[in-house]
N, C-alpha and C positions, 0 to 999 in steps of 0.2 A: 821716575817722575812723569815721563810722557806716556807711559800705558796709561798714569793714575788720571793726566789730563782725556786722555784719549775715551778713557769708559768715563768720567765724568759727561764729558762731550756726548756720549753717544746716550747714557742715561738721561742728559738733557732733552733733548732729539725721540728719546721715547714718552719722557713728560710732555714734551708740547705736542707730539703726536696723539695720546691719549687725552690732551684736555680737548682737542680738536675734535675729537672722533666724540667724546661723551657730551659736548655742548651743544654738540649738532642739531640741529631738527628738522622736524618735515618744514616747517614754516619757511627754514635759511633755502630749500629751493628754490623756491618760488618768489624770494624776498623782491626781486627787481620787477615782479611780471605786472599789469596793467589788473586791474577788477573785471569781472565778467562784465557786462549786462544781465539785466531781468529776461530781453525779449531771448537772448543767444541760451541759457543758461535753464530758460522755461521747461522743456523736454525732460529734463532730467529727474525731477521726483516721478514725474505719474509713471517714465519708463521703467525706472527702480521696480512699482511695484507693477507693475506686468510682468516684470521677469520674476517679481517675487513667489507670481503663482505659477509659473512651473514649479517651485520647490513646494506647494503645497500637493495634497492630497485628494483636498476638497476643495474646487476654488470657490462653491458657493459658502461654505463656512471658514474662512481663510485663519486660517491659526495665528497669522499677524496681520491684527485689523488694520487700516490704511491711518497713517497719521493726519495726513493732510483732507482737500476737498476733493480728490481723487477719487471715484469707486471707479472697479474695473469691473464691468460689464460682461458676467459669464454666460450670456445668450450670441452676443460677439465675438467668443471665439468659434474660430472657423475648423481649427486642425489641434489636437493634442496630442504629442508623440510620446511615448512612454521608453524605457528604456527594452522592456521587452519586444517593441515595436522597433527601432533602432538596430537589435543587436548586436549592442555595444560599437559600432560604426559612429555613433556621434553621440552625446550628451541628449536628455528630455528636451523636447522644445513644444511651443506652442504658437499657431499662427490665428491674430488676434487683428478684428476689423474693424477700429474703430473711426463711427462715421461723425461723429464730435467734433475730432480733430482731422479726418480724412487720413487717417495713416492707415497703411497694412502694417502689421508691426511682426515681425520675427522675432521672438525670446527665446535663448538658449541659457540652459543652468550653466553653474558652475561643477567644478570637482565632486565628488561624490566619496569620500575615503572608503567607502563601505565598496565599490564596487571597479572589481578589476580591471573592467575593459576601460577605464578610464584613465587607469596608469597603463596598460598599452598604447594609449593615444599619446600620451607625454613619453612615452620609450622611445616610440617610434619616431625619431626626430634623427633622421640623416643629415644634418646641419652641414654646410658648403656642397654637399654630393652633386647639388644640382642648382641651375639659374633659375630663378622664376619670376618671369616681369624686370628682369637686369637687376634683381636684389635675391635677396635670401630671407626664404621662411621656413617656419619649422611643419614638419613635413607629415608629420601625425596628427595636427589641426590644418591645415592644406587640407590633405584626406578628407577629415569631417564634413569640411565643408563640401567638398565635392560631391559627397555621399550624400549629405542635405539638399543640396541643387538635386542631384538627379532625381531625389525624391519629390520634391516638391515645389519645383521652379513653375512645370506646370499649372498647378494650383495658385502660385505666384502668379504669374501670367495672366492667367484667365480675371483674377480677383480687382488686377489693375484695369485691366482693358474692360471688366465691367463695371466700372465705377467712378469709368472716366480719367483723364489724365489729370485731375488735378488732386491725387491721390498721392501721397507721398509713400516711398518705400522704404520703411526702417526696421533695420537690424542691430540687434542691443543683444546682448548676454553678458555675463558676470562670471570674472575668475578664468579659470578656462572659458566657459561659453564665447568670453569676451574675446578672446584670440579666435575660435571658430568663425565668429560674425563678422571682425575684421577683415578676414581672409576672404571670408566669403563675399564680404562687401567688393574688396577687390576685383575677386572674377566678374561681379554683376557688373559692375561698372566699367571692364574692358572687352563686356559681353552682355550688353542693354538690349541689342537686337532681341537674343534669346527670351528676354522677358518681354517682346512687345514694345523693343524700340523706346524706351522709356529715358526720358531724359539725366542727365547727370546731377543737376541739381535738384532734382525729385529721390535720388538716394539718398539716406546718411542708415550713419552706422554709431551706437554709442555705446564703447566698449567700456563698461563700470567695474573699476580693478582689473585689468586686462594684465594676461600674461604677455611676457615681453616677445613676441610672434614675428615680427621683422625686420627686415637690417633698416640702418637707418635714413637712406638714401629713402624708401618706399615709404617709412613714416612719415617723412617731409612731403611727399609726392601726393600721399594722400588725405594730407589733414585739411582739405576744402570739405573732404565727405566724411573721416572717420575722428570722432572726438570720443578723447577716453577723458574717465571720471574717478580722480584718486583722493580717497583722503587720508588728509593730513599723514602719518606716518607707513602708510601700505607697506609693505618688504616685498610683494611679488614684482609689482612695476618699476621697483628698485633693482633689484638685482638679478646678473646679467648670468649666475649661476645657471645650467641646464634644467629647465622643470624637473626633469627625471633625476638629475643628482637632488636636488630639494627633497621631493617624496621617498628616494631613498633613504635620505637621511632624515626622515618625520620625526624621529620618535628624539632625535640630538639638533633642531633645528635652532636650537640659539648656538649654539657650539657653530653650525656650521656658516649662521648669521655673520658673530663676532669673523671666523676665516674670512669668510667676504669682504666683508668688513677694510680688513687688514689688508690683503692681496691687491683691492680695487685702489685704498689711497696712497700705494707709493704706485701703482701703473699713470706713467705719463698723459694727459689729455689727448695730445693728440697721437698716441700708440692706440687709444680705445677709438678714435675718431676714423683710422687709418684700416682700422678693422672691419672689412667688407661682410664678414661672418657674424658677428657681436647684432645678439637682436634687440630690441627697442620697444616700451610700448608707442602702440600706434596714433599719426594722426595727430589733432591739434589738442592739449592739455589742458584740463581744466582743476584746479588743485584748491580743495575746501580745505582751510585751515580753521581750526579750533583751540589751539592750544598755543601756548607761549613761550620759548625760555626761562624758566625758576617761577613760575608761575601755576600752581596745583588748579584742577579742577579743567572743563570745559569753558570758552570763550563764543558768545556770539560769532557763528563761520562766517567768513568772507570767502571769494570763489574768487582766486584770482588763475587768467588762463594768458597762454602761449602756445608757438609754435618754433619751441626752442631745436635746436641742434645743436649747440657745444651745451654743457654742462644740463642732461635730458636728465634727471634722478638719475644720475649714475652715484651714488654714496646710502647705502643702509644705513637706514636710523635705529641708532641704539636705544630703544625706546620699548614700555611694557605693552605699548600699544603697537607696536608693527604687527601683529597678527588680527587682534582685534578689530583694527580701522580695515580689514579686509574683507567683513563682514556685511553683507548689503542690506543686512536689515536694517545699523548703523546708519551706510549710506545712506539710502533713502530718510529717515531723520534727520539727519543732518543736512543734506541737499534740500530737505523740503525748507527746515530753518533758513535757510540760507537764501533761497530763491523769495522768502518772506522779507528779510530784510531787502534786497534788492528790488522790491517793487516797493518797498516802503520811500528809500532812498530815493528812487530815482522817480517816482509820484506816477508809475505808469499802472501798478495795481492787476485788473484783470482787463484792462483797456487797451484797445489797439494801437499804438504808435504811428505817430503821422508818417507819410508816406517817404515825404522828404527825409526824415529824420532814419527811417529804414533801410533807404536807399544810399543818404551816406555809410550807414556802417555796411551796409555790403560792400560797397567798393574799398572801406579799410580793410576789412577782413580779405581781401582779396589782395590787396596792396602787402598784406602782412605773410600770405601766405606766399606773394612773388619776392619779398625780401626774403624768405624763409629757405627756398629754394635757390636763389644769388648768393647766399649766406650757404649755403650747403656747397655749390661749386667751388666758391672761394676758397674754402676749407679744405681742398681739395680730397670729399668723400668721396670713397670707390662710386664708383658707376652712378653720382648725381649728374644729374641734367638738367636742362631750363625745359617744362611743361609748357605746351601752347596753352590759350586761354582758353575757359571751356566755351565760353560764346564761340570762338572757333572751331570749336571742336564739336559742337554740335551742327555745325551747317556739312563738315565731311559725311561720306558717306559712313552708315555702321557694317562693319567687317568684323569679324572673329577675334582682329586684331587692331590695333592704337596705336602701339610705339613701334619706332624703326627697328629697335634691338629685337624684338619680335618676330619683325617680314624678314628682318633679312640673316638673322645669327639663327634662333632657335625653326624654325618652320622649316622644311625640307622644300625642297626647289617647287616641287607641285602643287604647293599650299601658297604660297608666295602672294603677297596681296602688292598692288603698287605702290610704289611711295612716292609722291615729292607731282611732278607736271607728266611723270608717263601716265600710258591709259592703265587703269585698276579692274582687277580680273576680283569677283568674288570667291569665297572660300567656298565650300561645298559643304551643305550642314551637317555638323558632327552627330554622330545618332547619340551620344548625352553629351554632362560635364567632364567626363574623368576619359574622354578622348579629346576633348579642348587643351583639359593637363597636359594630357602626355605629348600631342606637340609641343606642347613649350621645353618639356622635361627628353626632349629626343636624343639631344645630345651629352651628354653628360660631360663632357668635356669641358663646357663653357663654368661649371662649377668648380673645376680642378684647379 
């Protein structure tokens, strides 16, 4: 009689497990988070399709014409990298100078199934081996990125300082790209000098479908510069499976969906919170939903965003669309939809926002990003900290290096920058980017 209660009980226990897991949706993420704005939320269609044309062939006859009022400008691009220009070092990119909006813009593609050296990139991922920046990133897009600097930071450099500083520097890519530009965004912003001294709030980075690239301590740290853009169902920014196991498993990927699935909802919140290693997409979230519970078809999107740390899409949605909505042709449709209703809503249209009114949401955005990070300590996640403010942080002098954990754990005695009221000794210019790494990468210990 008590085995018969016992599997009754446990058969229970797999029912509400299973209604749990198939009722879910991308929506129930995001369900408590606040609406974008029109002005915060603008960037994101026309960026879609800048990156769209790396993936074309011809950007003057673009095989997916632009949905929205966007054309992208094929006399302003500056640089197109091809993969046989690359070799296989980093993913296609283009660097694109538009003087419209004053942005340099860096677009990186995403995955490419057809081409090898791109699941080298996703192999290569020594994940904990080593510290970088007091967190953990995956180490075959680290690489990329570095490989992209040394290539082209110069070009970088020059394009800002002639153009003047009110020139914003943004770095976008899709899929994997999006995990390259994030990272990359990283070094540029703990390494501004290198590009000409360029301010912190003159970077972003807008990672569309980003692979999940770092621990989540440096997600928090950097979501003032780096915003990713997921919709409604994604599975890559969801799940915390290795890239490389993924692409192994391409050809059984709902099979290995459903495991994930399973595995991540009996792991305890804070076992996965407690996890210094466990990577993260980056930076503050922006999550377009379209679709409802028991409700068929497409829903007018709303974009609601956060700069969450407990509950980040840690749960795959069992849905036909977790592959689909990974698609940026999608996204950008749907982002343009969506960025239409939000200027309908809020009457601001293609109009400049009073000064006042912009100036408040900076300082919430700022206020939200300082809870974000007090909310990360309290949790007590490996290696969070409390960030100075960047207004602060732009009157310090620019060094190689930022954080304490930097000057004084990863640097060797000779590189040592000053910290705190002693006097500060500059670093000695590194002849590129992947001798900036390997300082930080010196020790390996600090990873163990």
């Amino acid at each position: 009689m008590s085995a018969c209660c016992v599997g009754c009980f446990v058969g229970l226990g797999c029912l509400r497990w299973g209604w749990k897991r198939c009722t879910h949706t991308g929506a129930d993420d995001s369900a408590t988070w606040p609406s974008a704005t029109a002005v915060d939320f603008e960037p994101v269609p026309h960026l879609c399709r800048i990156t769209l044309a790396v993936y074309e062939e011809d950007i003057h006859h673009p095989q997916f014409p632009p949905v929205g009022g966007y054309r992208l400008n094929p006399d302003s691009v500056f640089k197109r990298v091809t993969y046989q220009q690359t070799q296989g070092h980093a993913p296609p990119y283009l660097i694109y100078v538009d003087h419209t909006r004053r942005e340099i813009v860096t677009a990186i593609r995403g995955l490419n199934l057809k081409k090898e050296s791109d699941y080298k990139m996703l192999l290569d991922n020594r994940l904990g081996k080593h510290m970088f920046d007091g967190g953990y990133v995956h180490h075959g897009l680290l690489n990329s990125a570095v490989w992209l600097l040394n290539a082209d930071s110069e070009n970088l450099r020059n394009l800002w300082l002639e153009n003047g500083s009110c020139y914003k520097m943004v770095f976008v890519g899709h899929s994997l790209g999006a995990g390259v530009a994030a990272l990359l965004t990283v070094l540029v912003v703990n390494h501004r000098d290198m590009l000409g001294g360029i301010g912190r709030e003159m970077v972003r980075c807008y990672a569309i479908a980003p692979t999940r690239c770092m621990s989540l301590n440096l997600a928090v740290k950097y979501a003032d510069v780096i915003y990713s853009v997921i919709l409604q169902d994604d599975f890559l920014p969801r799940t915390p499976t290795p890239l490389e196991d993924i692409f192994e498993s391409i050809f059984c990927l709902p099979c290995l969906l459903f495991m994930v699935c399973m595995r991540d909802t009996f792991i305890p919140e804070n076992k996965k919170l407690s996890d210094p290693r466990r990577l993260y997409a980056p930076g503050r979230l922006y999550h377009i939903v379209e679709r409802k519970f028991c409700r068929c078809g497409r829903f007018p999107p709303e974009v609601r965003t956060a700069i969450p740390v407990d509950g980040r899409f840690e749960h795959i949605v069992l849905s036909c669309n977790a592959t689909s909505d990974h698609a940026i042709i999608w996204i950008e449709r749907e982002a343009e939809k969506a960025l239409q209703l939000l200027q309908e809503n809020s009457g601001e249209a293609a109009t400049t926002p009073p000064k006042v009114q912009r100036f408040e949401r900076i300082q919430s955005i700022k206020k939200e990003h300082k809870d974000a990070l007090e909310r990360a300590v309290s949790l007590k996640i490996p290696h969070a900290v409390m960030m100075m403010d960047p207004e602060e942080e732009e009157t310090q002098p620019l060094t190689n290096t930022t954080e304490k954990d930097y000057n004084e754990e990863e640097l060797p005695s000779k590189h040592k920058v000053g910290v705190g009221d002693g006097p500060s000794t500059e670093l000695p210019a590194p002849a590129n980017w992947k001798e900036l790494v390997e300082r930080l990468l010196r020790h390996p210990s600090h990873g163990s």
